[in-house]
PDB file of N, CA, C and O in Angstrom, chain B, residues numbered from 101:
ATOM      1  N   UNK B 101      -7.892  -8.669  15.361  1.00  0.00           N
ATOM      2  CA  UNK B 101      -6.671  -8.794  14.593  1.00  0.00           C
ATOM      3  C   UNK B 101      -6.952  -8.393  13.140  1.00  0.00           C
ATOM      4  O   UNK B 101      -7.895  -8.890  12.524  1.00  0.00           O
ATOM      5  N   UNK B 102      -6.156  -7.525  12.619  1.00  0.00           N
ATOM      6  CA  UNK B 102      -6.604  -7.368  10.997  1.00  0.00           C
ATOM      7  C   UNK B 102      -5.667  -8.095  10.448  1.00  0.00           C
ATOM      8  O   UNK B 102      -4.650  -8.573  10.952  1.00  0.00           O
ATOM      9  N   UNK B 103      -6.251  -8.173   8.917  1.00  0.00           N
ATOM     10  CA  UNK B 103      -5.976  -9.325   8.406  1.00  0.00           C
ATOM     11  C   UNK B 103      -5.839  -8.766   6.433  1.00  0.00           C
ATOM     12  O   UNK B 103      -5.923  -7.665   5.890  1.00  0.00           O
ATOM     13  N   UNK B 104      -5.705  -9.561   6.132  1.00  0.00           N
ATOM     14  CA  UNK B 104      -5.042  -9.226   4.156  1.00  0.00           C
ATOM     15  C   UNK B 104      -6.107  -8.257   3.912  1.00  0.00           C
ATOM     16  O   UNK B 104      -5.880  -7.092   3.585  1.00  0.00           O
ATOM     17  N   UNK B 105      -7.465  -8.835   4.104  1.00  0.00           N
ATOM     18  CA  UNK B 105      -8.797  -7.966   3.787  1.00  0.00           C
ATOM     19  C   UNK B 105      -8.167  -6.707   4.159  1.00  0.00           C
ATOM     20  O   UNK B 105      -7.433  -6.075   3.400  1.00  0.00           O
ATOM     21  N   UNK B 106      -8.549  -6.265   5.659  1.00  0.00           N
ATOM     22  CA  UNK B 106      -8.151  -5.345   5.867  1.00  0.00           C
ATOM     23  C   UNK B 106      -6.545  -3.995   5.602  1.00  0.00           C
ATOM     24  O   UNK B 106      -6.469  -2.795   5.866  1.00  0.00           O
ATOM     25  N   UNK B 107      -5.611  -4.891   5.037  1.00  0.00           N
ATOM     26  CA  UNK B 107      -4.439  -3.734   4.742  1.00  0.00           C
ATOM     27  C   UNK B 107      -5.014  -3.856   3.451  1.00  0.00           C
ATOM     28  O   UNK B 107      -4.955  -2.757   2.900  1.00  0.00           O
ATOM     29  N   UNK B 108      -5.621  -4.838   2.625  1.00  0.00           N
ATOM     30  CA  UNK B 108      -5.829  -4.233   0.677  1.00  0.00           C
ATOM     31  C   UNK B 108      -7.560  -2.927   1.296  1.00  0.00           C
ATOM     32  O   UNK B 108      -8.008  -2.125   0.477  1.00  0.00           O
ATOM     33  N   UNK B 109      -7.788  -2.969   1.830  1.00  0.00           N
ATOM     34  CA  UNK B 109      -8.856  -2.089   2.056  1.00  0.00           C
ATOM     35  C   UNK B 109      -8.652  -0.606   2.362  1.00  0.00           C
ATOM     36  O   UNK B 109      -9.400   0.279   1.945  1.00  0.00           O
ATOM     37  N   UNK B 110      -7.163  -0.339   3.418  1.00  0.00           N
ATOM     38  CA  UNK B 110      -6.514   0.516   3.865  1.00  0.00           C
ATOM     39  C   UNK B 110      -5.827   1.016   2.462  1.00  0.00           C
ATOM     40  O   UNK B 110      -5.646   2.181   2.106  1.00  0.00           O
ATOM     41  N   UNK B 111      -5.526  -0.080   1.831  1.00  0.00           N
ATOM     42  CA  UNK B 111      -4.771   0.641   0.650  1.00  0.00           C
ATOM     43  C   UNK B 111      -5.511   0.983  -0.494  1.00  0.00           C
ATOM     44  O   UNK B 111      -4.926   1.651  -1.347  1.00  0.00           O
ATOM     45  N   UNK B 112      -6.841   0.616  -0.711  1.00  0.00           N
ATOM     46  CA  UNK B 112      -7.840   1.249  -1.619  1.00  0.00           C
ATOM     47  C   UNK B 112      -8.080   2.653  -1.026  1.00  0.00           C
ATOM     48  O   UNK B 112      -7.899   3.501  -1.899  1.00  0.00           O
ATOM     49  N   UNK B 113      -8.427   3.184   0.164  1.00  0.00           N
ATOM     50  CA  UNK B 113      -8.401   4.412   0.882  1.00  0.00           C
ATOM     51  C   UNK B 113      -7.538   5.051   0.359  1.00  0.00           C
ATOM     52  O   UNK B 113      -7.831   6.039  -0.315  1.00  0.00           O
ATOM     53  N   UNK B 114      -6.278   4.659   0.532  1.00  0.00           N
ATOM     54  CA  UNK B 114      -5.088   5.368   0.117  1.00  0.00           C
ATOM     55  C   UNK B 114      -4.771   6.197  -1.263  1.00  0.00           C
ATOM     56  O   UNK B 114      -4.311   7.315  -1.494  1.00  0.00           O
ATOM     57  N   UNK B 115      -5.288   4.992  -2.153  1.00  0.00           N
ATOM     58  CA  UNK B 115      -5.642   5.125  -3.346  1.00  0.00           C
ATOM     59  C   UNK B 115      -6.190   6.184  -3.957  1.00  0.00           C
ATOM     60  O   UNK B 115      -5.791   6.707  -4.998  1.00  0.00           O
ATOM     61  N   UNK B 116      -7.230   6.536  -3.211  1.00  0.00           N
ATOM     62  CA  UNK B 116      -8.697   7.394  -3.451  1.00  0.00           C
ATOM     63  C   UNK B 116      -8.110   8.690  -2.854  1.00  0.00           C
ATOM     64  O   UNK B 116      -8.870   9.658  -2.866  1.00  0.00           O
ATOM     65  N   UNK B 117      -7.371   8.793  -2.543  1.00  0.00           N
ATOM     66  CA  UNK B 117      -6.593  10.074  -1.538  1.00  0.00           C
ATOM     67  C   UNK B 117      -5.645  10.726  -2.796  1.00  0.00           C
ATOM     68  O   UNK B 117      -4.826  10.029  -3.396  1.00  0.00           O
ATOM     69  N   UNK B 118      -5.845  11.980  -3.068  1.00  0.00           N
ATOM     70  CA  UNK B 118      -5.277  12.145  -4.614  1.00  0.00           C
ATOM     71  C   UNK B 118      -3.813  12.547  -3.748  1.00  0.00           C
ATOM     72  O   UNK B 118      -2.828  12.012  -4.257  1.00  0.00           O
ATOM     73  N   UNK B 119      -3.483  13.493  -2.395  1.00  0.00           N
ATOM     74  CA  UNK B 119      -2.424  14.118  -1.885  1.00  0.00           C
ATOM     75  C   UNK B 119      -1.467  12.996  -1.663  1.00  0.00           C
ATOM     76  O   UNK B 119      -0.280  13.106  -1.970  1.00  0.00           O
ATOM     77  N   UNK B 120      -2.083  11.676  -1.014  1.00  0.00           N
ATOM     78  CA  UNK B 120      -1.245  10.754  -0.869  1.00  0.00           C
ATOM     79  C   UNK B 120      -0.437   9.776  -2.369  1.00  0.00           C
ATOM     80  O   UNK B 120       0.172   8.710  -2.466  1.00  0.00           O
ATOM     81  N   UNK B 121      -0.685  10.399  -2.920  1.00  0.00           N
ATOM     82  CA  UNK B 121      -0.486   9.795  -4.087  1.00  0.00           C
ATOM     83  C   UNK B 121       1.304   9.790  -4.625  1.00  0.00           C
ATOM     84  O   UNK B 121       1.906   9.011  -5.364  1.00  0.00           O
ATOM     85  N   UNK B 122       1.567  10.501  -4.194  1.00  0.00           N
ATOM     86  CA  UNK B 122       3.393  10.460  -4.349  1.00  0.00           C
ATOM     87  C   UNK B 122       4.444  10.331  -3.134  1.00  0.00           C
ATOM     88  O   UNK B 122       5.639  10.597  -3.004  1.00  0.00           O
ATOM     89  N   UNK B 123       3.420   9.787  -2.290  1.00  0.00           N
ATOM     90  CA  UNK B 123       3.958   9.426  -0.800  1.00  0.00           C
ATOM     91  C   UNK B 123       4.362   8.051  -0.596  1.00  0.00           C
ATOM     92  O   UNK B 123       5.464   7.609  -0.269  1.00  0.00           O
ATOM     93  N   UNK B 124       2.966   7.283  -0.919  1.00  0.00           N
ATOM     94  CA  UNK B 124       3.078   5.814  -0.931  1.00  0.00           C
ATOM     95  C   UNK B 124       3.658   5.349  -2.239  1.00  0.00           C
ATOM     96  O   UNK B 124       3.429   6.069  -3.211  1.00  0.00           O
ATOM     97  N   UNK B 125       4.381   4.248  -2.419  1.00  0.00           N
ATOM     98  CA  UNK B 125       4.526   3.229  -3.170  1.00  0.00           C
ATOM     99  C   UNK B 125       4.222   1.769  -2.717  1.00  0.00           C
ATOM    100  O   UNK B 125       4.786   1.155  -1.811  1.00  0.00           O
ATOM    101  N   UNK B 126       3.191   1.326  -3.551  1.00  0.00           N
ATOM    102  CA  UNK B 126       3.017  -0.374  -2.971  1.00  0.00           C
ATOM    103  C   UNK B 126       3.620  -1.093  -4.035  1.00  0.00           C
ATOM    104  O   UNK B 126       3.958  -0.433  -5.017  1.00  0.00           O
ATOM    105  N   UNK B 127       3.799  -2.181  -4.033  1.00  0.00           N
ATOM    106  CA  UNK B 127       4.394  -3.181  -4.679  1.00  0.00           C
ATOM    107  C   UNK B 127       3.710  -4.806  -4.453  1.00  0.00           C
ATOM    108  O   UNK B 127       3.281  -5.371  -3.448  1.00  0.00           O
ATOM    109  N   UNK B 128       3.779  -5.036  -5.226  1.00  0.00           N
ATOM    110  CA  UNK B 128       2.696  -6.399  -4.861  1.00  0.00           C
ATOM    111  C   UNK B 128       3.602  -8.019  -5.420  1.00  0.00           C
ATOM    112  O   UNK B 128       3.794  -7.866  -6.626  1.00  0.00           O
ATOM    113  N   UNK B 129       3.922  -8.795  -5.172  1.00  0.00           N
ATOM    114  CA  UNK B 129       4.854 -10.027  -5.856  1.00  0.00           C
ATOM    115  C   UNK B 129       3.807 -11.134  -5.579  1.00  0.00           C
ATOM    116  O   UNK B 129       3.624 -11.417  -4.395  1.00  0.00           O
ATOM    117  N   UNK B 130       3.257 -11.647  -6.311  1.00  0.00           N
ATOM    118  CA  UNK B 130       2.272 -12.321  -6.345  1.00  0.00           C
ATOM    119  C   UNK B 130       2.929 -13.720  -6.395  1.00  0.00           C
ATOM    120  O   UNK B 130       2.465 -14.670  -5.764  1.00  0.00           O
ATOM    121  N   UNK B 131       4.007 -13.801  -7.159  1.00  0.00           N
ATOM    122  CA  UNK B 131       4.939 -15.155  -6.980  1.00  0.00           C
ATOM    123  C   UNK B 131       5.261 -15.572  -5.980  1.00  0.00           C
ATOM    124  O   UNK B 131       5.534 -16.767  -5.864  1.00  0.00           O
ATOM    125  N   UNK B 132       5.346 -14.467  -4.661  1.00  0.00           N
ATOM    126  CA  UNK B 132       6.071 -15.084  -3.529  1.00  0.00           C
ATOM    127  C   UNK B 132       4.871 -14.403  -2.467  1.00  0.00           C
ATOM    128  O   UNK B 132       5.219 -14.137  -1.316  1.00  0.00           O
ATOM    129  N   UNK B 133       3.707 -14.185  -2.828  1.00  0.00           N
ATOM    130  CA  UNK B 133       2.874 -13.492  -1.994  1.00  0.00           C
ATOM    131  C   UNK B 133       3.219 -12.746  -0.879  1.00  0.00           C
ATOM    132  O   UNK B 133       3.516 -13.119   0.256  1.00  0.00           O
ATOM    133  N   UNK B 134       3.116 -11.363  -1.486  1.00  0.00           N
ATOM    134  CA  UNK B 134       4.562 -10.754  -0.619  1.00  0.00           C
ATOM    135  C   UNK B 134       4.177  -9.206  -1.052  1.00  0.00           C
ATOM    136  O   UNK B 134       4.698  -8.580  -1.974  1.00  0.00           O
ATOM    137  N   UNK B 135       3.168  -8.753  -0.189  1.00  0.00           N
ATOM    138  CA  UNK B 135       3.196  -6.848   0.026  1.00  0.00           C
ATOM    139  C   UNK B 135       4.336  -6.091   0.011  1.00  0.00           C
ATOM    140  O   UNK B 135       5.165  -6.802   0.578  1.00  0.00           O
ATOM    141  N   UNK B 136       4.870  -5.051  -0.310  1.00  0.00           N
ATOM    142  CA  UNK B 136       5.571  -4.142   0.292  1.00  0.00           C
ATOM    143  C   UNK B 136       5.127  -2.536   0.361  1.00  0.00           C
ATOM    144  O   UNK B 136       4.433  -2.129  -0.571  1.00  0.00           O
ATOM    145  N   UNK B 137       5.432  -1.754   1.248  1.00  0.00           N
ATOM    146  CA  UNK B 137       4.845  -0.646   0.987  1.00  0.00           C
ATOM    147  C   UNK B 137       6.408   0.401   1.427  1.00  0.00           C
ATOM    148  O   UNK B 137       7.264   0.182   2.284  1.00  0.00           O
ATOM    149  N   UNK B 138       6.277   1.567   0.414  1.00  0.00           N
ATOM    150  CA  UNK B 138       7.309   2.315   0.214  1.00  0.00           C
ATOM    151  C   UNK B 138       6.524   3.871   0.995  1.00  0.00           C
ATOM    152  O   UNK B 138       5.516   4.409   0.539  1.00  0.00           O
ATOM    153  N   UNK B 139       7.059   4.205   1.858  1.00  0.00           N
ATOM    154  CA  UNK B 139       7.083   5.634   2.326  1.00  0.00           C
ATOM    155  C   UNK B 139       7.827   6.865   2.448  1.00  0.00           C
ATOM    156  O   UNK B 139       8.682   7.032   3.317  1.00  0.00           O
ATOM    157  N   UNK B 140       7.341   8.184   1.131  1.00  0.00           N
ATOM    158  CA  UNK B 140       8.755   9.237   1.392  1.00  0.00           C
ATOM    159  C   UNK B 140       8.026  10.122   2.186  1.00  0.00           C
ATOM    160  O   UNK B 140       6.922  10.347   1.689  1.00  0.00           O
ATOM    161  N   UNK B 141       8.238  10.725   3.269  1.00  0.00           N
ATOM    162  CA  UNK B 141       8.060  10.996   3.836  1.00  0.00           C
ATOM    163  C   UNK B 141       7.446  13.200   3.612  1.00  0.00           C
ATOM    164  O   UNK B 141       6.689  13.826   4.353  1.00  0.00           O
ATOM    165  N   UNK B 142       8.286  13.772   2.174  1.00  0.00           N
ATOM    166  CA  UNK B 142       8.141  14.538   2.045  1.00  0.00           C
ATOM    167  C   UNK B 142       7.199  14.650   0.423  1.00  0.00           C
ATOM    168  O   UNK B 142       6.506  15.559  -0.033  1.00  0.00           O
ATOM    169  N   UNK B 143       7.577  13.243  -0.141  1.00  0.00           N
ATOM    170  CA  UNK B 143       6.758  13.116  -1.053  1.00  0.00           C
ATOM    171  C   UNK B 143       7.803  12.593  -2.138  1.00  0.00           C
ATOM    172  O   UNK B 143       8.986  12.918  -2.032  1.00  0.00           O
ATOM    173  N   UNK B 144       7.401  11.851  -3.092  1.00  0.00           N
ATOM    174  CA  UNK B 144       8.612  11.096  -4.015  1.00  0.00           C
ATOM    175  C   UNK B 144       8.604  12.146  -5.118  1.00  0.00           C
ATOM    176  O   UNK B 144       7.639  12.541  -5.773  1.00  0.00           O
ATOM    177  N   UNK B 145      10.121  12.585  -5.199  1.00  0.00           N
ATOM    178  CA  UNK B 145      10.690  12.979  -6.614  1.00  0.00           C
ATOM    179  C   UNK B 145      11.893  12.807  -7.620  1.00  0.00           C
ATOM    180  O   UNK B 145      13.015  12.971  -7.142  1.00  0.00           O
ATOM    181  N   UNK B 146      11.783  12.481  -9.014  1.00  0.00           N
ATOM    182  CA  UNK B 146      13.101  12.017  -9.399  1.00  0.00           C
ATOM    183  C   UNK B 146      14.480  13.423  -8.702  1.00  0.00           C
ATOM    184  O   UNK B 146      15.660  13.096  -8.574  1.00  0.00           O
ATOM    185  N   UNK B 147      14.194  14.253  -8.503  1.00  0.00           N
ATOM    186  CA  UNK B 147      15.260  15.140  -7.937  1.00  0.00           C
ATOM    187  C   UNK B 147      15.737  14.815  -6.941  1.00  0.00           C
ATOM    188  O   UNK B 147      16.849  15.344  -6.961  1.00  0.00           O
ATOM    189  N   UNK B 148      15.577  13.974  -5.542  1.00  0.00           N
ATOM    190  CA  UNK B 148      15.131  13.902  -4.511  1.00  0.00           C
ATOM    191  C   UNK B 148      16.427  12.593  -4.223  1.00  0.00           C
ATOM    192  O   UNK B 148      16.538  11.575  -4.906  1.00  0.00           O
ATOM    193  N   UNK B 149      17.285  12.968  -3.061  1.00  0.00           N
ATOM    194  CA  UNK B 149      17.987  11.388  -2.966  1.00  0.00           C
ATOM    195  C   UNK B 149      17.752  10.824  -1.658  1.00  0.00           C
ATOM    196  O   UNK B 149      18.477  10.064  -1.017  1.00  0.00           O
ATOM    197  N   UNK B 150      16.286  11.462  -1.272  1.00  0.00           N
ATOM    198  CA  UNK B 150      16.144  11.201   0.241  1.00  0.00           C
ATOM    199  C   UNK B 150      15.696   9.524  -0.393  1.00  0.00           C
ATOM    200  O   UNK B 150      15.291   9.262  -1.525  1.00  0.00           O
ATOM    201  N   UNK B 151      15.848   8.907   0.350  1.00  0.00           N
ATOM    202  CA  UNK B 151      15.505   7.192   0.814  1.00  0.00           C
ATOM    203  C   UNK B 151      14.314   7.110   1.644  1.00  0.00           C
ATOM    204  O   UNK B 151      14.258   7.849   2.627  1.00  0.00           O
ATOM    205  N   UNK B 152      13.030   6.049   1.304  1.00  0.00           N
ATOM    206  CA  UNK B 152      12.069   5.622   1.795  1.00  0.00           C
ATOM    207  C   UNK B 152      12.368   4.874   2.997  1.00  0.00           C
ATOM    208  O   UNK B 152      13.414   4.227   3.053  1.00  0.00           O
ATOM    209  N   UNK B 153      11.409   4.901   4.137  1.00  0.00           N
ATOM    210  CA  UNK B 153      10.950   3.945   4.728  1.00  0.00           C
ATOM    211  C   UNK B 153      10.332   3.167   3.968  1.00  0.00           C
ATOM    212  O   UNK B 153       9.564   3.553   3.087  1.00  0.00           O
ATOM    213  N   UNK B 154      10.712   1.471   4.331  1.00  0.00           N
ATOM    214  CA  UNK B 154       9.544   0.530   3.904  1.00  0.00           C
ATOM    215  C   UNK B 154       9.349  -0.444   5.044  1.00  0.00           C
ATOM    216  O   UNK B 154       9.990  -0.699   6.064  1.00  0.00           O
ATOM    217  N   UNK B 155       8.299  -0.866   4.534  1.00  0.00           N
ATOM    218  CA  UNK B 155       7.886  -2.512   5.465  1.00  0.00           C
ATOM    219  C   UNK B 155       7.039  -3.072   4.512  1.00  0.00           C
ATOM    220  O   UNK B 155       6.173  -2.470   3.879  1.00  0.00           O
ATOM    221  N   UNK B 156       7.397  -4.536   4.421  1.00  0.00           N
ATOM    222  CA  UNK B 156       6.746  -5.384   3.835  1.00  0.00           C
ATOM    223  C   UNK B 156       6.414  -6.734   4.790  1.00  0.00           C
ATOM    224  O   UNK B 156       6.953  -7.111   5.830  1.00  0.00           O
ATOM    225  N   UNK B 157       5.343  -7.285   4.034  1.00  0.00           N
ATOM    226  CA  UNK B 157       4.385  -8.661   4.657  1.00  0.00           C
ATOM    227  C   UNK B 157       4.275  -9.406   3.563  1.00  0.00           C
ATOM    228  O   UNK B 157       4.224  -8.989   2.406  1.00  0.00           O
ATOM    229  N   UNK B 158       4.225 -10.961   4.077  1.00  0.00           N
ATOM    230  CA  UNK B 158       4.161 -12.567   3.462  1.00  0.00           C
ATOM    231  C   UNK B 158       2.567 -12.605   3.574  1.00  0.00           C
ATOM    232  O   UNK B 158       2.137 -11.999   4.555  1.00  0.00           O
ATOM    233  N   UNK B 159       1.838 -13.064   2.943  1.00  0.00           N
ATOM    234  CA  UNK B 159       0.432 -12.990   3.261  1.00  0.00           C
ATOM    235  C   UNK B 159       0.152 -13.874   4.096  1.00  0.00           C
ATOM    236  O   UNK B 159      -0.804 -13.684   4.848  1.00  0.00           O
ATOM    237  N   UNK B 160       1.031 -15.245   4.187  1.00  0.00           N
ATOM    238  CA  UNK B 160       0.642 -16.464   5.454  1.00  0.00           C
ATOM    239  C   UNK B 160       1.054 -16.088   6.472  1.00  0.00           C
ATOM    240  O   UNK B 160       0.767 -16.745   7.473  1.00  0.00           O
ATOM    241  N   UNK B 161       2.029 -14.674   6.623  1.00  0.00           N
ATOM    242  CA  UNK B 161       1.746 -15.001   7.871  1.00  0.00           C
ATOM    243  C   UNK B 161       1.348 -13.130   8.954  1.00  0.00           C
ATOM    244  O   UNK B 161       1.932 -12.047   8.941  1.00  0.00           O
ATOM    245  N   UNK B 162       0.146 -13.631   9.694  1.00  0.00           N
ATOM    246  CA  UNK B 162      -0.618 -12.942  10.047  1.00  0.00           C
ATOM    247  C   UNK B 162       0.020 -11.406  11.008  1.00  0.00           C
ATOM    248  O   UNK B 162      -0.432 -10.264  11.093  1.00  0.00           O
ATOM    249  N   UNK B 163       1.216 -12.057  11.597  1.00  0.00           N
ATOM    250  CA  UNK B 163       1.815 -10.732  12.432  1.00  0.00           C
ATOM    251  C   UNK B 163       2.348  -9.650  11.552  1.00  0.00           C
ATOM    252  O   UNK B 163       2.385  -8.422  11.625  1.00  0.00           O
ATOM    253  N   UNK B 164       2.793 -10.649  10.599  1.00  0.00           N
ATOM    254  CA  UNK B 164       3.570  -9.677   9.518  1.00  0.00           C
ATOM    255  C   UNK B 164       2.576  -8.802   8.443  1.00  0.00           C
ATOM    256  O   UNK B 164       2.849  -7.774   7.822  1.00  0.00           O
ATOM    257  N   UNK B 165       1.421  -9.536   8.458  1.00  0.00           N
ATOM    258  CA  UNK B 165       0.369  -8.469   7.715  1.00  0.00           C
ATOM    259  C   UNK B 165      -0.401  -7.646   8.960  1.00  0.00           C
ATOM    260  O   UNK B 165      -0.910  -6.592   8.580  1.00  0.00           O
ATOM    261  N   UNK B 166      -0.589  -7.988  10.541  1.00  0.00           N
ATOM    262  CA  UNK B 166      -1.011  -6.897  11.010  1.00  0.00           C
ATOM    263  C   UNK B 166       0.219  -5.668  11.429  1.00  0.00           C
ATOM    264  O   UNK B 166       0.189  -4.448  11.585  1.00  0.00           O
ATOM    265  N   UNK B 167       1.097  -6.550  11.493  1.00  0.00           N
ATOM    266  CA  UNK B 167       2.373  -4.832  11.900  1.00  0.00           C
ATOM    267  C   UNK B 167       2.273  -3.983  10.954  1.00  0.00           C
ATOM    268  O   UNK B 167       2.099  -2.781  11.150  1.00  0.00           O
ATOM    269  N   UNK B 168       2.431  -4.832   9.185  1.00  0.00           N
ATOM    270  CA  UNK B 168       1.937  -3.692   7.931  1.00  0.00           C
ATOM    271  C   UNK B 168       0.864  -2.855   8.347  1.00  0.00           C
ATOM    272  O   UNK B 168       0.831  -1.635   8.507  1.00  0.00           O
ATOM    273  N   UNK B 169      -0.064  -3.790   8.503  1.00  0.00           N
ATOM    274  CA  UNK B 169      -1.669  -2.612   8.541  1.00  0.00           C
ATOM    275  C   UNK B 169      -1.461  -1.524   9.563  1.00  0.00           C
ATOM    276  O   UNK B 169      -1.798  -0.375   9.277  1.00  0.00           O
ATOM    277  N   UNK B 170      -0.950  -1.796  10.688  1.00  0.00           N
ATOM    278  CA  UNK B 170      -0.914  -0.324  11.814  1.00  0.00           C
ATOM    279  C   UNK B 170      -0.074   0.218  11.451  1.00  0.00           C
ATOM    280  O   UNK B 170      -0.207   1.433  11.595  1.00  0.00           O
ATOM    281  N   UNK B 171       1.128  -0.190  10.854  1.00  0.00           N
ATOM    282  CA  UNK B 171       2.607   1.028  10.595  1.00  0.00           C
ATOM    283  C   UNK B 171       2.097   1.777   9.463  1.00  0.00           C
ATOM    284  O   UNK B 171       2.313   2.987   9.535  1.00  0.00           O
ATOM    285  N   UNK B 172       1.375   1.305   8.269  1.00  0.00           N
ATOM    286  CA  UNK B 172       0.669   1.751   7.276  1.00  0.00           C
ATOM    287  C   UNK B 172      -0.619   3.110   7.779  1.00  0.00           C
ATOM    288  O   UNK B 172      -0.332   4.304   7.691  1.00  0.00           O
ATOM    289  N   UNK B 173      -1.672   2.731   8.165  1.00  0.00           N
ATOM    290  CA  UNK B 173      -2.473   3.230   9.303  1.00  0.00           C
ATOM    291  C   UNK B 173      -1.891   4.622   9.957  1.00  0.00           C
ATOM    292  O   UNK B 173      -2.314   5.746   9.684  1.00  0.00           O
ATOM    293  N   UNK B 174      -0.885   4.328  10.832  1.00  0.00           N
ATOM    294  CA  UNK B 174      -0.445   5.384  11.665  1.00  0.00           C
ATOM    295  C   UNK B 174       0.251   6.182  10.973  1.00  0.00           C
ATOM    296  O   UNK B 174       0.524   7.292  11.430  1.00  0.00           O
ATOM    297  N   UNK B 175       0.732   5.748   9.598  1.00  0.00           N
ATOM    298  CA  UNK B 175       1.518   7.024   8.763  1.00  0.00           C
ATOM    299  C   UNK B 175       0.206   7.813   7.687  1.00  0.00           C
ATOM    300  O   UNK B 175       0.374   8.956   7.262  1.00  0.00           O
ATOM    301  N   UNK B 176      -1.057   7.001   7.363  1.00  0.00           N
ATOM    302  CA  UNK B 176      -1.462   7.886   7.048  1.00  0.00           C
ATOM    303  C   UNK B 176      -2.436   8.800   7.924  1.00  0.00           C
ATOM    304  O   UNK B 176      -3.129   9.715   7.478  1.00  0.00           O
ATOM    305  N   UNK B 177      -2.367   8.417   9.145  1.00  0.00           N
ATOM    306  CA  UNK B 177      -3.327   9.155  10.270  1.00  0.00           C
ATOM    307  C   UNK B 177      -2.411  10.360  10.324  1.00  0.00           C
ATOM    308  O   UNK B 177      -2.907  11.474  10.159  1.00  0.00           O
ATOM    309  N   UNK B 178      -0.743  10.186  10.605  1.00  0.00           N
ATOM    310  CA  UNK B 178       0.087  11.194  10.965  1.00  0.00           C
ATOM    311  C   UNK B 178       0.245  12.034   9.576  1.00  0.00           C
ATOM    312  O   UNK B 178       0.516  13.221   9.758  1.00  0.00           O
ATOM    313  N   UNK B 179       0.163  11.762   8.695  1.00  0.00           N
ATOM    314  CA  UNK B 179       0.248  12.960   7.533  1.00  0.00           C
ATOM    315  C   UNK B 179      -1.188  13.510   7.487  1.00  0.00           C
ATOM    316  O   UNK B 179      -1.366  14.466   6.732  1.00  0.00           O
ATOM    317  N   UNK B 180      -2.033  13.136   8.050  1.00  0.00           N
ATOM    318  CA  UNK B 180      -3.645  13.363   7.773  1.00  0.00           C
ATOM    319  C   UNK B 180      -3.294  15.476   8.696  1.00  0.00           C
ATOM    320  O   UNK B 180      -3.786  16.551   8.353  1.00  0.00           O
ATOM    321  N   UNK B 181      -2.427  15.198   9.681  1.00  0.00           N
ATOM    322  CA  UNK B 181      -2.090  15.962  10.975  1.00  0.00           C
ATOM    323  C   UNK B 181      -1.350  16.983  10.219  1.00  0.00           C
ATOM    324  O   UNK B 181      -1.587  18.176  10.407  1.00  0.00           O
ATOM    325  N   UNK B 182      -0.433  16.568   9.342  1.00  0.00           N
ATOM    326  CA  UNK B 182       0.633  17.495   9.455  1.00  0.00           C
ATOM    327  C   UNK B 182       0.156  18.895   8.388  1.00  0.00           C
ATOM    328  O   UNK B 182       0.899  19.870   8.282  1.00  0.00           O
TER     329      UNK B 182
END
């Protein structure tokens, strides 16, 4: 089962990835311990009125941080492709 470790680890990767860099948006609420991650799919621009996918996770609770980590995961495996 992955776990907080593992999606802040996925998202240091991400990080380090200079192409992915206007794809993702994370967001972090530390008040309500509470991930979100923003996905444009062609890449974010103020010109642009396409709308993100997102999904966000509660850190207590564990399904909701592993569905993040694979939906996260499988979008950057699938842009790795395209």
């Amino acid at each position: 089962m992955k776990n907080l470790k593992d999606l802040m680890q996925l998202t240091a990767e991400m990080i380090e990835t200079k192409n992915k860099s206007h794809e993702f948006f994370i967001d972090f609420y530390g008040h309500v311990q509470k991930i979100e991650i923003r996905y444009y799919k062609n890449g974010w621009s103020a010109d642009s009125d396409i709308k993100p996918i997102g999904k966000s996770a509660y850190f207590d609770d564990s399904e909701q941080v592993e569905e993040l980590y694979w939906w996260f995961k499988f979008l950057l495996k699938s842009n790795d492709n395209e």
